[in-house]
VEXROLUM-258656 format. One record per atom (N, C-alpha, C): atom name; residue number from 1; x, y, z. Coordinates in pm, 1 decimal. Layout:
residues N
(site 'CA',NUM,(X,Y,Z))
...
end
This chain:
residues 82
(site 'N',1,(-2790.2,-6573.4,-2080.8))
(site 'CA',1,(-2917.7,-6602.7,-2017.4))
(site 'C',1,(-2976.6,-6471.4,-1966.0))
(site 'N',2,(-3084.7,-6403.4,-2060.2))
(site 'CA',2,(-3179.2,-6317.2,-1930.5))
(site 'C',2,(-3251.8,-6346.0,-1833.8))
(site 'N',3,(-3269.7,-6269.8,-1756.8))
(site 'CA',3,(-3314.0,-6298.3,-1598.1))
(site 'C',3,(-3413.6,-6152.0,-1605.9))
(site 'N',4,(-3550.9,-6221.4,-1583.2))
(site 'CA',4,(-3633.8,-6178.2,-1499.3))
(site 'C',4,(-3682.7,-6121.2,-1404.7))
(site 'N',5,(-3655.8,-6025.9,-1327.8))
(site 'CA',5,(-3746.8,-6015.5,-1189.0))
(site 'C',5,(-3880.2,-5951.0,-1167.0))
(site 'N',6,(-3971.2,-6024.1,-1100.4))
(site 'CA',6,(-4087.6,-5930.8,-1074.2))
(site 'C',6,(-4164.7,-5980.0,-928.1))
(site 'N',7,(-4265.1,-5850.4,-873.2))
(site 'CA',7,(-4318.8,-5926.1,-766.8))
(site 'C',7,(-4453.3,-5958.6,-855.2))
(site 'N',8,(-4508.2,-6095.1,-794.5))
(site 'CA',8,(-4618.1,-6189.0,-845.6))
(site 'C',8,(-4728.7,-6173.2,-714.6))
(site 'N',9,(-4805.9,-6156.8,-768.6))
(site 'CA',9,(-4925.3,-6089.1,-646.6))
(site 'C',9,(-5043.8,-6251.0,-657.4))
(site 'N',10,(-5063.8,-6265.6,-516.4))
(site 'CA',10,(-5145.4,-6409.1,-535.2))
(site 'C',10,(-5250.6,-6358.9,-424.1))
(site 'N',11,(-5371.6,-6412.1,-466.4))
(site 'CA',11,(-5489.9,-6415.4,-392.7))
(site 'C',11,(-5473.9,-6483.4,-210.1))
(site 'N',12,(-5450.7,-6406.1,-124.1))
(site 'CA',12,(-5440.5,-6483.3,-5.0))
(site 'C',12,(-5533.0,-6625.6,11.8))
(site 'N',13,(-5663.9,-6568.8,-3.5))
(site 'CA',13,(-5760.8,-6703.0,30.0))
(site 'C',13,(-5770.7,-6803.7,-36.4))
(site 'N',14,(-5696.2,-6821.1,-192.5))
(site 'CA',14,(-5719.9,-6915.0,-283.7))
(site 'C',14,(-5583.2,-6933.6,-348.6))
(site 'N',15,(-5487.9,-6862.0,-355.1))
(site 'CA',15,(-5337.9,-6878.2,-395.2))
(site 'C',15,(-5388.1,-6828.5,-583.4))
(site 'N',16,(-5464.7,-6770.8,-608.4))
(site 'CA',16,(-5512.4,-6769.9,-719.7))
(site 'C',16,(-5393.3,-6634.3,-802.4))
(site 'N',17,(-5308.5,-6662.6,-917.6))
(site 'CA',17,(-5264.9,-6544.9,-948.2))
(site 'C',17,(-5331.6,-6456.0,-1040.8))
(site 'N',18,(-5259.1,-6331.0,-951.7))
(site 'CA',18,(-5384.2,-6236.4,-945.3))
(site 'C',18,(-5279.8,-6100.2,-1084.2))
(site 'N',19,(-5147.6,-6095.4,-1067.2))
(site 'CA',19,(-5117.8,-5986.0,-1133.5))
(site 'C',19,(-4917.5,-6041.2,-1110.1))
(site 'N',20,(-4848.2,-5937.1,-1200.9))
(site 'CA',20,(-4710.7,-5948.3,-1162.4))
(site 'C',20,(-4655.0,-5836.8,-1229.4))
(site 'N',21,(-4566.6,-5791.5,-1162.0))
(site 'CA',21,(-4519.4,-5650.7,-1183.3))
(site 'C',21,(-4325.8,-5647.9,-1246.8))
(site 'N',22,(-4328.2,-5612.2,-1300.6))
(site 'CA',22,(-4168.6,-5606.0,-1348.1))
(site 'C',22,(-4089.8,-5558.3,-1257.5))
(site 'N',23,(-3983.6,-5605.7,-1239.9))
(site 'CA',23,(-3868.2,-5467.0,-1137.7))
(site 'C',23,(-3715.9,-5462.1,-1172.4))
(site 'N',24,(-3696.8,-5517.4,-1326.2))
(site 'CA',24,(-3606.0,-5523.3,-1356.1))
(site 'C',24,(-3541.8,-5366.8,-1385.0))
(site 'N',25,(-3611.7,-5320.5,-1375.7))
(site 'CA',25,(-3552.2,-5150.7,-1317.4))
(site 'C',25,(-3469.5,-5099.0,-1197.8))
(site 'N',26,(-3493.7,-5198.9,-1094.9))
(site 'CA',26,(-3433.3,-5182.2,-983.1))
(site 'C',26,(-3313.9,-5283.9,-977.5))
(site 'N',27,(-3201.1,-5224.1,-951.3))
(site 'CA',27,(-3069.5,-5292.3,-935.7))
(site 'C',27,(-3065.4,-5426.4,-836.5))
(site 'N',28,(-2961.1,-5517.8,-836.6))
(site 'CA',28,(-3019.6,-5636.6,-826.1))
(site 'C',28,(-2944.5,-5615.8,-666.7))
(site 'N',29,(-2850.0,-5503.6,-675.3))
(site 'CA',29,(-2787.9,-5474.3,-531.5))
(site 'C',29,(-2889.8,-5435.7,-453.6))
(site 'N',30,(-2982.1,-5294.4,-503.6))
(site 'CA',30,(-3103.9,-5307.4,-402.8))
(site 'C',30,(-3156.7,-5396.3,-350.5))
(site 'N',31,(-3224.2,-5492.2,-464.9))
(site 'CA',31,(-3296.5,-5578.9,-416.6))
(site 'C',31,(-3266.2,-5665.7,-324.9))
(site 'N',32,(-3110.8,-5707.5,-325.8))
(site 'CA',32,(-3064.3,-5745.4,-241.0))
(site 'C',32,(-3076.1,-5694.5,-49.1))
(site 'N',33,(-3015.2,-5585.8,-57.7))
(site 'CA',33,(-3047.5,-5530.0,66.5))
(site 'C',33,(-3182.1,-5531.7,104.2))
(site 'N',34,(-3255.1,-5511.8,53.6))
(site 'CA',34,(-3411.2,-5536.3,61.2))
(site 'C',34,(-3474.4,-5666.1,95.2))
(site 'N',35,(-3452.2,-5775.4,4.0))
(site 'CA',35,(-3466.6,-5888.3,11.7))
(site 'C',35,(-3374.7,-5976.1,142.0))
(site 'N',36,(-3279.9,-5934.7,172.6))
(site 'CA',36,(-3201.0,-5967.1,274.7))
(site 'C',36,(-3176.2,-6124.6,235.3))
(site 'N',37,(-3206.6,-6215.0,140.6))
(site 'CA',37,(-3149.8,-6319.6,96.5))
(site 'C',37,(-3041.1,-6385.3,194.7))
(site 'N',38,(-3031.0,-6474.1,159.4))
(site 'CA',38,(-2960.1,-6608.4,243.5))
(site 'C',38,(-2828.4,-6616.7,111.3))
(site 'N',39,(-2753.2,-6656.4,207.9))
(site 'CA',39,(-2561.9,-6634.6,101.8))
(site 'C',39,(-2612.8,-6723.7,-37.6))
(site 'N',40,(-2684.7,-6825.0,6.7))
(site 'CA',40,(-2656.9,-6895.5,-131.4))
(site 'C',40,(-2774.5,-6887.4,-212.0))
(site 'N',41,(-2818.8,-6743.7,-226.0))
(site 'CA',41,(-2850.0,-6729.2,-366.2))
(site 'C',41,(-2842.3,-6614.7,-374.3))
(site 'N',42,(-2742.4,-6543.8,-409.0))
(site 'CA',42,(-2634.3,-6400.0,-453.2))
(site 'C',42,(-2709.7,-6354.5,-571.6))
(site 'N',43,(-2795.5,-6408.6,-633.7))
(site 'CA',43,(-2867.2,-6334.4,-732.8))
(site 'C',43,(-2987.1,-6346.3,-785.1))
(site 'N',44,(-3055.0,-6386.2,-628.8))
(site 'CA',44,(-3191.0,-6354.9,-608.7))
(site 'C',44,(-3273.4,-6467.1,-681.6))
(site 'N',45,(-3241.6,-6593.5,-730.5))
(site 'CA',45,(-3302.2,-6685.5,-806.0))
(site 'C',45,(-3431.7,-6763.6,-721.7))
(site 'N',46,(-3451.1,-6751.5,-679.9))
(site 'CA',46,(-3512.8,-6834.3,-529.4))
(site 'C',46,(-3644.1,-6763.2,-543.1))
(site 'N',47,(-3754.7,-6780.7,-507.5))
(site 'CA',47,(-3849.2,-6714.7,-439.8))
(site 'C',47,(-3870.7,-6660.6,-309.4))
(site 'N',48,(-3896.3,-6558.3,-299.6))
(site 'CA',48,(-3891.9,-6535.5,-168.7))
(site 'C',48,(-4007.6,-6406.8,-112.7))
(site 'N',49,(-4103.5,-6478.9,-23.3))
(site 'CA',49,(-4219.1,-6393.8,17.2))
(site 'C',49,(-4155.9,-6271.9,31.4))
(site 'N',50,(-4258.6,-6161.4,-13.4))
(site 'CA',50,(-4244.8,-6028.4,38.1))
(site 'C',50,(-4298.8,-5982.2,184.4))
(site 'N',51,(-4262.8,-5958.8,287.4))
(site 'CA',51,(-4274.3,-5935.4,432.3))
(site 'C',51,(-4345.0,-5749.3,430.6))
(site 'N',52,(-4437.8,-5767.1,539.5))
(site 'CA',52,(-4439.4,-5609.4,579.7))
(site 'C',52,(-4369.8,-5480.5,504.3))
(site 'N',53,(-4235.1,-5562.8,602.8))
(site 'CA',53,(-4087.4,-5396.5,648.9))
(site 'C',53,(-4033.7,-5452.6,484.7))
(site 'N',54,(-4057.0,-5546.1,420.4))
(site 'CA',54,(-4002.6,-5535.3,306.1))
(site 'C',54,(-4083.3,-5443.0,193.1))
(site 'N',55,(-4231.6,-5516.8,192.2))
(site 'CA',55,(-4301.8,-5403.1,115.8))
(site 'C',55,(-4314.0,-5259.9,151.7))
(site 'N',56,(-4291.0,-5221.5,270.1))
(site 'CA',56,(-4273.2,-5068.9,291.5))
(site 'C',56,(-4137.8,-4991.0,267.4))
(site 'N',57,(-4059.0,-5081.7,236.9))
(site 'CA',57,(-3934.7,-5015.1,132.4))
(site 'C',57,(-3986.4,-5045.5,0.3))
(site 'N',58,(-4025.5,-5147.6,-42.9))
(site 'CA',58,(-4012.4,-5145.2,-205.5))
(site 'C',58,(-4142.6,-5083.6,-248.9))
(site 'N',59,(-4239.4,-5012.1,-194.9))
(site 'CA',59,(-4323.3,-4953.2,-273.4))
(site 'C',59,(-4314.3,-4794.3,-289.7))
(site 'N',60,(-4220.7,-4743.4,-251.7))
(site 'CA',60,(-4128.5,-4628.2,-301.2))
(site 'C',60,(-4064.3,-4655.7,-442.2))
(site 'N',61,(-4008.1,-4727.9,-464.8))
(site 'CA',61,(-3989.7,-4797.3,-568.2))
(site 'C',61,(-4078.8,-4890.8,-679.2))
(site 'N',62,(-4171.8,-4899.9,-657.0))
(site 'CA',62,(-4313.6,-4971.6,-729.1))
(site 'C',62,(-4384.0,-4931.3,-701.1))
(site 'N',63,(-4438.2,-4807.7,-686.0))
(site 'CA',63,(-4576.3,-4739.6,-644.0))
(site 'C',63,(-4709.3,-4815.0,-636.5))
(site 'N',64,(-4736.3,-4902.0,-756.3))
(site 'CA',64,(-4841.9,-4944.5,-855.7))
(site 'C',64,(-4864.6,-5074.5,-722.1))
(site 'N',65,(-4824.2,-5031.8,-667.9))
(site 'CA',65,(-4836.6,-5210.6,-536.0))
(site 'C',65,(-4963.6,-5137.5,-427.3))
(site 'N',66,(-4929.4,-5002.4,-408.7))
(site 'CA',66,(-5027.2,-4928.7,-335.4))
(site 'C',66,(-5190.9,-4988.8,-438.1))
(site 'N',67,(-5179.5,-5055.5,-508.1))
(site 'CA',67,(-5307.3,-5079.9,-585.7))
(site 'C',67,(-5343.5,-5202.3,-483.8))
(site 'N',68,(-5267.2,-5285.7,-398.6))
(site 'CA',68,(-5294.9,-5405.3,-364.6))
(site 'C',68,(-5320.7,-5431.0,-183.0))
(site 'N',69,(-5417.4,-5481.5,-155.2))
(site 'CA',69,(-5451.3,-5458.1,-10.4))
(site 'C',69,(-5343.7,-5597.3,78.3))
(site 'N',70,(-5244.6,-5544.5,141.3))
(site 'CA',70,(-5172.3,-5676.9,209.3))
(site 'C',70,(-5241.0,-5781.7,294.7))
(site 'N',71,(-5391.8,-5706.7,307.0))
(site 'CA',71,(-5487.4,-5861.7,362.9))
(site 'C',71,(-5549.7,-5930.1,296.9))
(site 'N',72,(-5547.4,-5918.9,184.8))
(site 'CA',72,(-5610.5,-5993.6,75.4))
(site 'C',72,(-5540.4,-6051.0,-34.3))
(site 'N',73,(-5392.2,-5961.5,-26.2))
(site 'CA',73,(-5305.7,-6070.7,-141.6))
(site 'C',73,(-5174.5,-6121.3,-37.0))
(site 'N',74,(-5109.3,-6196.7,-106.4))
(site 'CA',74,(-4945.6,-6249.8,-41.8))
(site 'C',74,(-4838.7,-6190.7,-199.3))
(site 'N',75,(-4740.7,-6141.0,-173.4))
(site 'CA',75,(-4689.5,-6089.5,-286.7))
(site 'C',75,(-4536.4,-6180.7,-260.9))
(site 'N',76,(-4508.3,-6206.7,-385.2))
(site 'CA',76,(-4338.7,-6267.0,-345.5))
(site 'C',76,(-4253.0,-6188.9,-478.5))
(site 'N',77,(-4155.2,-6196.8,-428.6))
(site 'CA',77,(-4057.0,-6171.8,-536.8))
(site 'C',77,(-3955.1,-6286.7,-628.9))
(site 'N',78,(-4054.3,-6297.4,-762.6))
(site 'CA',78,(-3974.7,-6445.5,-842.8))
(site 'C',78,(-3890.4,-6373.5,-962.7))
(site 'N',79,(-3844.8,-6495.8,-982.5))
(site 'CA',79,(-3722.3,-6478.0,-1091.6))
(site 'C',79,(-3730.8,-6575.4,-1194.9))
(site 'N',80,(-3762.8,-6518.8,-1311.7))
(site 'CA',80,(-3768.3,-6605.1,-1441.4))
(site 'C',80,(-3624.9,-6606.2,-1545.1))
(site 'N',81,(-3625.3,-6731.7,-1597.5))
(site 'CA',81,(-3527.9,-6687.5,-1740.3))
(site 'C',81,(-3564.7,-6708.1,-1868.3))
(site 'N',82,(-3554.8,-6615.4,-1916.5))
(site 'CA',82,(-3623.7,-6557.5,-2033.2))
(site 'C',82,(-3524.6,-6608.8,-2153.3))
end
């Protein structure tokens, strides 16, 4: 089974999707520490909003997010299987 990850960028005022970015570049241990996840899902399957102190670590790592204003979108981090 491949697995997916990317953050999915949604329109705050309308939930409208707006863009989604790959990050299967980044190790799933990072993401982990980053994501700070709950025990029972060890490999990130879940959705889970992207926060502030979270996007100001991961856009060192995804630059291309500096394209997106945090008052106008909600960004989460999903997981597809491909």
């Amino acid at each position: 089974m491949k697995v997916t990850r990317s953050i999915c960028i949604y329109d705050k005022h309308n939930d409208k999707y707006l863009d989604e970015i790959g990050i299967d570049n980044i190790s799933l241990d990072i993401l982990k520490e980053i994501i700070n996840a709950d025990a029972d899902d060890p490999h990130l399957y879940k959705i889970h909003p992207i926060t502030k102190t979270q996007y100001e670590r991961i856009i060192v790592l995804v630059p291309s997010l500096s394209n997106y204003d945090l008052k106008k979108v909600d960004l989460f981090f999903e997981c597809f299987q491909a």
